[in-house]
ROPATOR-561411 format. One record per residue: x negated, y, z negated of N, C-alpha, C, O in turn. Coordinates in steps of 0.02 Angstrom, whole numbers, padded with zeros to 5 digits, always signed. Atoms other than C-alpha are relative to their C-alpha. Layout:
BEGIN
XYZXYZXYZXYZ
...
//
This chain:
BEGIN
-00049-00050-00019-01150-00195+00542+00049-00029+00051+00027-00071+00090
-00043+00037-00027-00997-00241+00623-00003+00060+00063-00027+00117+00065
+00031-00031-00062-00985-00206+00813+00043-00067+00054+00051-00126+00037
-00034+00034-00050-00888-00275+00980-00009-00078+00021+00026-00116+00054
+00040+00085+00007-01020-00448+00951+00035-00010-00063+00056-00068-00068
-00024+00023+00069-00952-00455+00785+00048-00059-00010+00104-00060+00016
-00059+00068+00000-00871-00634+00736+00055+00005-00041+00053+00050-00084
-00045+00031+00043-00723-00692+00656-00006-00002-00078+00043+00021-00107
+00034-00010+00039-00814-00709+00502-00048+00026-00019-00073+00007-00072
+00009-00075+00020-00903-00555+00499+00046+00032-00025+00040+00058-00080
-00027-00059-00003-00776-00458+00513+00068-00028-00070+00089+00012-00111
-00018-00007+00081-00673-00536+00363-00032-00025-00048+00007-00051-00088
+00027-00018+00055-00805-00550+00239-00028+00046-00003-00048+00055-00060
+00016-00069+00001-00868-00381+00282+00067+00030-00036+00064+00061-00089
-00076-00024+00030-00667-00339+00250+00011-00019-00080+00022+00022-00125
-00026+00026+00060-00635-00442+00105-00031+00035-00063-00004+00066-00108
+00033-00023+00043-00797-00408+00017-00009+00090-00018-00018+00111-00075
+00008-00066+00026-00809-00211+00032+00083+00028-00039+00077+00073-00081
-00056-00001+00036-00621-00199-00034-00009-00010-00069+00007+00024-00117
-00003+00045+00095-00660-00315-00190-00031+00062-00016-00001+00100-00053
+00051-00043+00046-00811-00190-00224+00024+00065-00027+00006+00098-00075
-00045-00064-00004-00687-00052-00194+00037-00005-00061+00039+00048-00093
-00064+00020+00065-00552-00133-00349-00068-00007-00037-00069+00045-00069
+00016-00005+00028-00707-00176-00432-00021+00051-00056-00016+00051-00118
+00012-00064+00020-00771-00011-00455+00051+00059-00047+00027+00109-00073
-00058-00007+00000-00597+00040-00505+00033-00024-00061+00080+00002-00092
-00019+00032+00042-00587-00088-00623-00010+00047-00099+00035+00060-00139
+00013-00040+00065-00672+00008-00792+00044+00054-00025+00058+00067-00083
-00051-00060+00029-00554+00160-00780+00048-00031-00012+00080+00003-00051
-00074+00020+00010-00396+00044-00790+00007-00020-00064+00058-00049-00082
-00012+00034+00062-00445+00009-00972+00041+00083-00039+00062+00089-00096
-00032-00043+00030-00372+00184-00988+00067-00009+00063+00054+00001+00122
-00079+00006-00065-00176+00155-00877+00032+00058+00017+00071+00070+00063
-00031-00078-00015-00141+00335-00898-00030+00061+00037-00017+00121+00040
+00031-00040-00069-00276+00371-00749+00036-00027+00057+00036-00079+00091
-00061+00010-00062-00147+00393-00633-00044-00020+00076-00033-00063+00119
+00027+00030-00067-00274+00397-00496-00050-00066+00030-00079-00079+00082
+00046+00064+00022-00361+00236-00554+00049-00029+00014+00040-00043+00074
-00049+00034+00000-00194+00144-00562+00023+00009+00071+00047-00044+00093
-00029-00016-00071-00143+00222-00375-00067-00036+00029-00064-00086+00065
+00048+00024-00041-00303+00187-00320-00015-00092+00011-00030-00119+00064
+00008+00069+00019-00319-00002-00382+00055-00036+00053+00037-00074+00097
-00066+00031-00021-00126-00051-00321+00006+00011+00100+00028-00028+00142
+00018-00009-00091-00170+00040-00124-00074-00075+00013-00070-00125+00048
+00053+00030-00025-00334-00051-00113+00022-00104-00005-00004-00152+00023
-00006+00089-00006-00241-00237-00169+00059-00002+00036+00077-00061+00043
-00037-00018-00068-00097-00171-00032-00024-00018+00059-00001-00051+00106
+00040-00008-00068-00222-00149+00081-00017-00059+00016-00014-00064+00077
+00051+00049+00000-00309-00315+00067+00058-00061+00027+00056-00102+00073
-00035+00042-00046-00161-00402+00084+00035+00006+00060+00056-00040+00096
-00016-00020-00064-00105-00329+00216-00029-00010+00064+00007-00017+00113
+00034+00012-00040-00235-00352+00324-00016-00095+00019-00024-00129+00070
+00005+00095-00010-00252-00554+00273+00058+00000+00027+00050-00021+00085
-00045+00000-00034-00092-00541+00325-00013-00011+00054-00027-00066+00076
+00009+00003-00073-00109-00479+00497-00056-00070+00016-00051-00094+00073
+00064+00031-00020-00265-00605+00497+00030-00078-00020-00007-00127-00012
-00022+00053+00027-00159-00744+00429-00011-00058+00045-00032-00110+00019
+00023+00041-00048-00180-00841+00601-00072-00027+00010-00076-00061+00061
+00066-00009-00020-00378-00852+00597-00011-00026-00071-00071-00043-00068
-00007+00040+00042-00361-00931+00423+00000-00066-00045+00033-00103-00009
-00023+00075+00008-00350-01098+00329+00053+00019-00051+00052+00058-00099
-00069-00008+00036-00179-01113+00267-00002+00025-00061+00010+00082-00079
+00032-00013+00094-00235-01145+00067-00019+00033-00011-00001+00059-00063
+00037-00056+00045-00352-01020+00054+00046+00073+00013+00058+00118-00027
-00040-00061+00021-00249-00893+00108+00051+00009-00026+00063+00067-00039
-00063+00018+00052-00091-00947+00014-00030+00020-00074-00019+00068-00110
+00041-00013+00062-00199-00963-00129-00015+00080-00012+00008+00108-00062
+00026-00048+00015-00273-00806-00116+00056+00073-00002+00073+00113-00046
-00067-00053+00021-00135-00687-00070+00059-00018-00061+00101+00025-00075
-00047+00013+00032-00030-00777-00194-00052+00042-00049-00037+00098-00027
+00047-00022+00040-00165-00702-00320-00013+00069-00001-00036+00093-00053
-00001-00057-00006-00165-00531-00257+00069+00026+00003+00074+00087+00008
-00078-00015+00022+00039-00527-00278+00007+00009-00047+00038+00059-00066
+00000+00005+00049+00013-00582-00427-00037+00058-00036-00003+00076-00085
+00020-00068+00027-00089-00430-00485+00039+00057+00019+00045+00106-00019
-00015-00070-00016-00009-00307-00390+00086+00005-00059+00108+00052-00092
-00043-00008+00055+00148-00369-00492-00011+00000-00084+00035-00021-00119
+00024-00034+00029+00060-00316-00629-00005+00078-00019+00013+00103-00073
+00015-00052+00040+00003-00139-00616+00066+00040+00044+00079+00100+00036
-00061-00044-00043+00163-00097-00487+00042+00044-00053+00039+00106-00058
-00015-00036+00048+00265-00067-00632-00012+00074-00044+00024+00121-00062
+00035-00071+00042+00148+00059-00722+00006+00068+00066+00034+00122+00056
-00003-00051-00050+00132+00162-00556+00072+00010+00025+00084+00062+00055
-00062-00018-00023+00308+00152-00518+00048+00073-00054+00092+00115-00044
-00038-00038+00065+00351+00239-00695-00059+00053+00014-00033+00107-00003
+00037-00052+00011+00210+00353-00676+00028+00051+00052+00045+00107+00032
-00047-00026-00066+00290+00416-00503+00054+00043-00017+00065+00104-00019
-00091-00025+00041+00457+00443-00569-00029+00062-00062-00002+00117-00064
+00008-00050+00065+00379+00542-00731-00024+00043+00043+00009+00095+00041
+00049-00071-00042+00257+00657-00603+00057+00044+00042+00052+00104+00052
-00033-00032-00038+00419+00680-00493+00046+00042-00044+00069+00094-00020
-00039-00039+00038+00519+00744-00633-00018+00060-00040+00021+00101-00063
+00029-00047+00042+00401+00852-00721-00047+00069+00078-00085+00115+00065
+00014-00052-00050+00367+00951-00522+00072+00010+00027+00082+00045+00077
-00055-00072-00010+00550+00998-00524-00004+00069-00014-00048+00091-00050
-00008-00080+00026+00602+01184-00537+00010-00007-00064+00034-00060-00084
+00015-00001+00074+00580+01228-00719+00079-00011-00022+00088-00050-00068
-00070+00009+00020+00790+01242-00729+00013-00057+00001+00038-00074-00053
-00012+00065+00022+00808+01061-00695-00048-00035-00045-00022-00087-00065
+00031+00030+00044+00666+01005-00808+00048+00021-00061+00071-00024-00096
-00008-00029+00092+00736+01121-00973+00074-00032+00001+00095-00057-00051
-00062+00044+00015+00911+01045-00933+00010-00083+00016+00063-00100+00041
-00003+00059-00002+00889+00867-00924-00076-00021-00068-00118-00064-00057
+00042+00024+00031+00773+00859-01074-00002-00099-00045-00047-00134-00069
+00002+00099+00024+00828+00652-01136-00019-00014+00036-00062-00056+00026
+00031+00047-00062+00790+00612-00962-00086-00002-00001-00114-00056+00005
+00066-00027+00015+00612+00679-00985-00023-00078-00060-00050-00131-00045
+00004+00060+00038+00611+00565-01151-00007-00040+00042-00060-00051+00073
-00004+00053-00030+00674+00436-01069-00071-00022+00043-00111-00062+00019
+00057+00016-00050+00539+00424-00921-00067+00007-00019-00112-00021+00011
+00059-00007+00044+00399+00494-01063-00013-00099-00016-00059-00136+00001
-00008+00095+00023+00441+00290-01132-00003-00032+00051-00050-00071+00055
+00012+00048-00047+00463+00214-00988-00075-00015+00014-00097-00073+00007
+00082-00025-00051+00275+00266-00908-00046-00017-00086-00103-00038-00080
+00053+00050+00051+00202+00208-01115+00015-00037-00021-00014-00055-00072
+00010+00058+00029+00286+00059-01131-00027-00045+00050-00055-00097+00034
+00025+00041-00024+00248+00003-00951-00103+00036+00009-00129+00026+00064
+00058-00003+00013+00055+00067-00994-00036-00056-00045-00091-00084-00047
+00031+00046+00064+00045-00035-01136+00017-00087+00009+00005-00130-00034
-00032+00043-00034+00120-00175-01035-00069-00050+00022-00091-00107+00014
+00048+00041-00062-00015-00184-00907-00063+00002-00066-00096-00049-00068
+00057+00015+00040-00148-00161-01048+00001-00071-00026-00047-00109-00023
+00012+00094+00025-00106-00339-01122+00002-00033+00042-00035-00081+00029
+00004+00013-00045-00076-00394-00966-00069-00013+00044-00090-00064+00069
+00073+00002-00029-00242-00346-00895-00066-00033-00052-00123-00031-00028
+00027+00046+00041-00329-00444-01033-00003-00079-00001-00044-00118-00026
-00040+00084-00022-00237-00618-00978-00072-00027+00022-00118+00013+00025
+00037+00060-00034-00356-00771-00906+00004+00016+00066-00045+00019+00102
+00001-00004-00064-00283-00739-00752+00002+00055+00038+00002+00055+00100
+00054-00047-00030-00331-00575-00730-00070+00008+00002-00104+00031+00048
+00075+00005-00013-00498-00598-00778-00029-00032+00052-00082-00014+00078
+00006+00063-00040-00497-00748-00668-00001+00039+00084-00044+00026+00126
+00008-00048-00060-00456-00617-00514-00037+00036+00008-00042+00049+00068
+00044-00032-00006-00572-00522-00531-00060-00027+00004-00103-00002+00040
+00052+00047-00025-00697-00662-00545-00030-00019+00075-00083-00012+00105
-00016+00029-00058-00647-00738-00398-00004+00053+00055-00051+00043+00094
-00010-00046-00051-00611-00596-00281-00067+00018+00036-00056+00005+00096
+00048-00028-00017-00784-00529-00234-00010-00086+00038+00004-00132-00001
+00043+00058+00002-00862-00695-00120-00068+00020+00020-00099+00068+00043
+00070-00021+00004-01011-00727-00127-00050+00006+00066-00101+00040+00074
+00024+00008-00073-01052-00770+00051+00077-00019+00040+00130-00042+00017
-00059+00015-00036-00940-00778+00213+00027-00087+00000+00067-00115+00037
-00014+00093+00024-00923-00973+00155+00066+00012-00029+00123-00007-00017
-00075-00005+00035-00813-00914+00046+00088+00006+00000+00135-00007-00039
-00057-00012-00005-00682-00858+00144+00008-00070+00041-00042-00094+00067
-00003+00052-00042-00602-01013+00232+00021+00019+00065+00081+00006+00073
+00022-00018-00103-00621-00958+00433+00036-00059+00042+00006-00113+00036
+00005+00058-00030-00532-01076+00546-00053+00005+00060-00059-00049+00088
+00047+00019-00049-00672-01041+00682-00050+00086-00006-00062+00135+00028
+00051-00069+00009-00786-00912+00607-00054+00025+00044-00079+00075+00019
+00026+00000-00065-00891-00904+00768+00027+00032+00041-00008+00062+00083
-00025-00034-00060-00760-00833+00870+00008+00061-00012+00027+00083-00066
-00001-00070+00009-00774-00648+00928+00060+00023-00019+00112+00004+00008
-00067-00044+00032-00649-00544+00836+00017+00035+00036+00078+00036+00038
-00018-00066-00073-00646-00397+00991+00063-00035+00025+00107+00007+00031
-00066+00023-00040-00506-00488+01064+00055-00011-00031+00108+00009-00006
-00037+00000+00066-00414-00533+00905+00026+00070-00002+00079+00086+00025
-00031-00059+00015-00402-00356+00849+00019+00040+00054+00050+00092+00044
-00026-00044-00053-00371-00288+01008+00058-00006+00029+00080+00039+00065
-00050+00032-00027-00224-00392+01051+00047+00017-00062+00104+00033-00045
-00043+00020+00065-00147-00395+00858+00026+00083+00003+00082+00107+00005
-00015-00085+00011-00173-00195+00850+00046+00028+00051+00074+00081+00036
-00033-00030-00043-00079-00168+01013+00086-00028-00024+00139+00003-00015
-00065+00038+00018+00064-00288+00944+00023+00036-00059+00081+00057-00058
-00029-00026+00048+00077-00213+00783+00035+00078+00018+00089+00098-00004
+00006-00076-00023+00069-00028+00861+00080+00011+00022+00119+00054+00001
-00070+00022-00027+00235-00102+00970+00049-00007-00041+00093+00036-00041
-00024-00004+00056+00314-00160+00830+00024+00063-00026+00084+00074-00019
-00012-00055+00045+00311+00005+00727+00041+00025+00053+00101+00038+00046
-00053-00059-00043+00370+00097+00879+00050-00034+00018+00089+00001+00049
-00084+00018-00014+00526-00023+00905+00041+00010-00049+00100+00023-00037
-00025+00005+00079+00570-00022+00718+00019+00092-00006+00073+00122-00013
-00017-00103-00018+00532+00198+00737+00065+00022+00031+00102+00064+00005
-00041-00034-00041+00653+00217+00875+00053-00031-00019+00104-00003+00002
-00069+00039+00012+00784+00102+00813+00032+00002-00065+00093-00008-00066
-00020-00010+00074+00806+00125+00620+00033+00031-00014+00025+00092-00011
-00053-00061+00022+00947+00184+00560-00020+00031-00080-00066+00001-00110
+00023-00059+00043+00929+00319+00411+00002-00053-00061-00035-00023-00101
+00011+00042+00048+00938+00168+00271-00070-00067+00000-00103-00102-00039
+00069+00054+00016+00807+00058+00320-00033-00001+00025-00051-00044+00065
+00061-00026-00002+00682+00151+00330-00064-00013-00022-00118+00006-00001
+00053+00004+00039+00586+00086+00210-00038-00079+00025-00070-00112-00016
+00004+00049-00043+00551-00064+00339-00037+00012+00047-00075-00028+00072
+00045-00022-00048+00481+00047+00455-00073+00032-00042-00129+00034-00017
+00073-00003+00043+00348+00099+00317-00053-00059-00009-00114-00052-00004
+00036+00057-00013+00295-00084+00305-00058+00001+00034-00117-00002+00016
+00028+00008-00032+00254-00082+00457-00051+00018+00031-00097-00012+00060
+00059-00046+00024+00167+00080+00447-00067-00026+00001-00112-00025+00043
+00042+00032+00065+00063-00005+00318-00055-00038+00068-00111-00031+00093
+00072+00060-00051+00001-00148+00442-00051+00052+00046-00112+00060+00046
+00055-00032-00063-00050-00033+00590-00048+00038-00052-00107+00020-00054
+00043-00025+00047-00125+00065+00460-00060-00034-00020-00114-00030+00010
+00051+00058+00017-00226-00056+00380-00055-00030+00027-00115-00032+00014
+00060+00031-00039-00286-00152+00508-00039+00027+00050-00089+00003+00076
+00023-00043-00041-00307+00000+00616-00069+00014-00031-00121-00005-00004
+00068-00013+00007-00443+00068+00504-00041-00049-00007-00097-00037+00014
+00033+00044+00018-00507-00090+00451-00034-00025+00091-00090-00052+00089
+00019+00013-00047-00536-00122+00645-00048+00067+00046-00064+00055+00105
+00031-00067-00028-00628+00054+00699-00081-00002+00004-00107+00036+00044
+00050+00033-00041-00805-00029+00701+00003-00038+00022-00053-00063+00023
-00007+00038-00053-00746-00147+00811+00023+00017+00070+00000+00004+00125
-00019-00034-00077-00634-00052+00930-00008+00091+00006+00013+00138+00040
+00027-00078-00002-00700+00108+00900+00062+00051-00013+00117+00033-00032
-00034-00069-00002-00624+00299+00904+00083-00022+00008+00122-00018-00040
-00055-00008-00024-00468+00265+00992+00040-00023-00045+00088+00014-00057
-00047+00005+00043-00386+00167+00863+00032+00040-00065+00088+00042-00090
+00011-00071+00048-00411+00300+00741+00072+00049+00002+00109+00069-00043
-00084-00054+00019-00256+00409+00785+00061-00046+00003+00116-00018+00000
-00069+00042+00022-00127+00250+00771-00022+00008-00066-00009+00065-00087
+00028+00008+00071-00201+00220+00600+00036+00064-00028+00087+00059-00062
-00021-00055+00023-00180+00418+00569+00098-00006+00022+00140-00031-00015
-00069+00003-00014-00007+00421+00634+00049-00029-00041+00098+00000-00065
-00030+00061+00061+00053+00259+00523-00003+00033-00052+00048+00052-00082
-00018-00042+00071-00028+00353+00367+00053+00039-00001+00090+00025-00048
-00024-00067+00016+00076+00521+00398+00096-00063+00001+00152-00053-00022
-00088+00036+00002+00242+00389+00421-00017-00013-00062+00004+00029-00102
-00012+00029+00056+00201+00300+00279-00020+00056-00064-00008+00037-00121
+00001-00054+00065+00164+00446+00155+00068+00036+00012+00091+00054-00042
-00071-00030-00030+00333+00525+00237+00050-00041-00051+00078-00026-00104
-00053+00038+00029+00434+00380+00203-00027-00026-00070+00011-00070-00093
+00003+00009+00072+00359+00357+00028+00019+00051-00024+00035+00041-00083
-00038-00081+00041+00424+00557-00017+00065-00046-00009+00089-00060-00063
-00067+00049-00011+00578+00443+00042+00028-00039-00066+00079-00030-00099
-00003+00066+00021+00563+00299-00052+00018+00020-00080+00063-00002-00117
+00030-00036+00072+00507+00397-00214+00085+00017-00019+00120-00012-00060
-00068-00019+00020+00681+00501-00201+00063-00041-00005+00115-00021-00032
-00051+00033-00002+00789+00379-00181-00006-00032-00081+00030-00029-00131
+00010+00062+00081+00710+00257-00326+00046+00073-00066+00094+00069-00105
-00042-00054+00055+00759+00433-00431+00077+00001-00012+00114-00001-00060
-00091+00006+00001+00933+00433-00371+00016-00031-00015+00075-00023-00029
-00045+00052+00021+00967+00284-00422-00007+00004-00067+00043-00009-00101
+00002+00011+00081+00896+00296-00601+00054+00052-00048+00080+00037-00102
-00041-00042+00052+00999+00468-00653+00053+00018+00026+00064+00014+00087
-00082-00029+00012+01169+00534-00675+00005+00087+00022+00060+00111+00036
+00010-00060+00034+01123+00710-00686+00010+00040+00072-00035+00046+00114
-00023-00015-00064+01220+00792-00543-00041+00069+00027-00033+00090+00084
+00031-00040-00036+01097+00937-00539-00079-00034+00043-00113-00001+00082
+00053+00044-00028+00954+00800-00487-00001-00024+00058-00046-00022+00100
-00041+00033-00056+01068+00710-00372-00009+00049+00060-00030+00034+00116
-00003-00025-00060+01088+00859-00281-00047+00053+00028-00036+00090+00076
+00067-00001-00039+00913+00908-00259-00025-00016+00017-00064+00012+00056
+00017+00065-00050+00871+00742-00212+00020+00003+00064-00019+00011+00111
-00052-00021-00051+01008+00759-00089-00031+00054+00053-00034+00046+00114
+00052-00060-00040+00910+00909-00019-00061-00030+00049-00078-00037+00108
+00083+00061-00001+00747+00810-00029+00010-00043+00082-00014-00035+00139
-00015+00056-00037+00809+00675+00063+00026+00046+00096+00001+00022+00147
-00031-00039-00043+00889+00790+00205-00067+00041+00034-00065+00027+00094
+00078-00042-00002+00711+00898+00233-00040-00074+00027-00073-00073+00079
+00063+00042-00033+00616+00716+00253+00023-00008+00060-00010+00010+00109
-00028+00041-00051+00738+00635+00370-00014+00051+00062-00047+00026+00108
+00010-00037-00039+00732+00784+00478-00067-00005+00023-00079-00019+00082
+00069+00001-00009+00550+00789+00468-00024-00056+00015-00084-00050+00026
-00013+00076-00022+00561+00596+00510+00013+00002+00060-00016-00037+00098
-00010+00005-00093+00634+00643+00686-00050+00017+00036-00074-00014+00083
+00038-00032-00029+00523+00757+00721-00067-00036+00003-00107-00017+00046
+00077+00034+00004+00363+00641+00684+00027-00049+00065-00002-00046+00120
-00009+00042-00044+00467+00497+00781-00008+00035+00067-00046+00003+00103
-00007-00039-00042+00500+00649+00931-00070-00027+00045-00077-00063+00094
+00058+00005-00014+00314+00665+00936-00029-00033+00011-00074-00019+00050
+00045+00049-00012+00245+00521+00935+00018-00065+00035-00024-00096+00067
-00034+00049-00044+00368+00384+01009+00043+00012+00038+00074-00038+00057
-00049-00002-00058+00476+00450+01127-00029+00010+00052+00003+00014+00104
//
C-alpha cells in the first residue's frame, strides 16, 4: 500500500499497473464501439496515464518513456475519433425537439459520421499494434518501468510537482482570455491527475485541488464540445444556441475562477 515511505518505484508501478488493469477491463466491451461509456471510459483512463507520466517525466529514463507515451498517443489517436463523433451525435440529439425536427440532414450527417468512425476503430483495434499495446501495457514487475532512482521517496516529488502544477493552473485561470481556454483545461487535466493519483501519498488535502480541476475541466469541455459544433454547422438556428451555450459557461467560468483563485 502506498504511503509517505512509499518509493519512486512504488508509486509508479502501483500507478501504471492499476490503470492498465483499469483499460484492460475495458478492453472486451470495445469490441462493441457503440458503448459510448466503454469508448469514454477507455480514451479518460489512456489521458490519464499519460498525463501523469508526464508530470513524472523527470524521474524517468528518457526511452522508456518516449517509447511508451509514444504508444499511448498512438492509441488514443485511435479511439479519439469515435468519441469525438459520438459527442457531437449525443449533443445534437439533447437539443430542443424544434432544432432536432429542423435540421434533419444534419442528424444524417452525424448518424454516418459516429458509424463510419465506429467501424474505423473496429479494424483498427484488430491491428498488431494494438494488440501489441495491450500486451505490453500491464508490467509485470516494477522492473518494468525504467525508474531513474527507484529508491527515492516520492513524498517530496509529489509534494513539490503538485504545488507547481496547482500554480500553474491558477496563473493560466486568472489570465486567459475567453479563446484559450481550452489551455487552461490541460492544465486542469495535470492537477487533476496527479492530484488523485497522489492522495495515498499526501493524503486528504490534495483532494479538493483534484476536485476543483475536475469541475474546470468538465466546464471547459461543455466549452470545448460547443465550439467543435460551431464549427461543423451552418444552421443559424444551432449557431445561435450555441451562442447561448457558450455565454451561460463563460459566465459560469468566472464565477468558478471568483471562487477559487482570486
Amino acid at each position: 500500500m502506498l504511503n509517505r515511505k512509499s518509493t519512486v518505484g512504488e508509486f509508479l508501478f502501483s500507478t501504471v499497473s492499476n490503470m492498465a488493469k483499469r483499460e484492460l477491463e475495458i478492453v472486451p466491451r470495445l469490441s462493441d464501439p457503440s458503448d459510448r461509456a466503454a469508448v469514454h471510459d477507455f480514451r479518460v483512463e489512456i489521458r490519464r496515464l499519460r498525463s501523469i507520466l508526464g508530470s513524472c517525466e523527470t524521474l524517468l529514463e528518457t526511452e522508456w518513456f518516449n517509447n511508451f507515451r509514444s504508444q499511448l498517443k498512438a492509441i488514443d489517436e485511435v479511439i479519439s475519433p469515435v468519441r469525438n463523433a459520438q459527442v457531437l451525435f449525443d449533443r445534437f440529439n439533447n437539443y430542443p425537439d424544434v432544432i432536432v425536427n429542423n435540421n434533419e440532414a444534419l442528424y444524417v450527417s452525424l448518424q454516418t459520421m459516429v458509424s463510419e468512425a465506429e467501424a474505423t476503430f473496429t479494424t483498427k483495434s484488430q491491428t498488431p499494434e494494438f494488440k501489441e499495446f495491450l500486451r505490453v501495457i500491464k508490467p509485470a514487475d516494477s522492473g518494468a518501468i525504467a525508474v531513474l532512482d527507484p529508491d527515492e521517496s516520492i513524498y517530496k516529488f509529489l509534494k513539490s510537482k503538485n504545488k507547481e502544477q496547482w500554480k500553474s493552473l491558477r496563473r493560466a485561470a486568472l489570465k486567459a482570455h475567453p479563446n484559450e481556454l481550452h489551455r487552461v483545461r490541460i492544465k486542469a487535466k495535470k492537477v487533476r491527475y496527479l492530484g488523485e493519483a497522489s492522495i495515498p501519498i499526501l493524503g486528504s488535502r490534495i483532494q479538493g485541488r483534484a476536485q476543483t480541476a475536475q469541475r474546470i475541466q468538465t466546464l471547459l469541455g461543455e466549452l470545448q464540445d460547443s465550439t467543435m459544433m460551431s464549427e461543423l454547422v451552418t444552421s443559424a438556428d444551432i449557431l445561435e444556441y450555441e451562442k447561448e451555450q457558450v455565454k451561460q459557461i463563460r459566465s459560469e467560468w468566472s464565477e468558478l475562477v471568483r471562487r477559487n483563485f482570486d
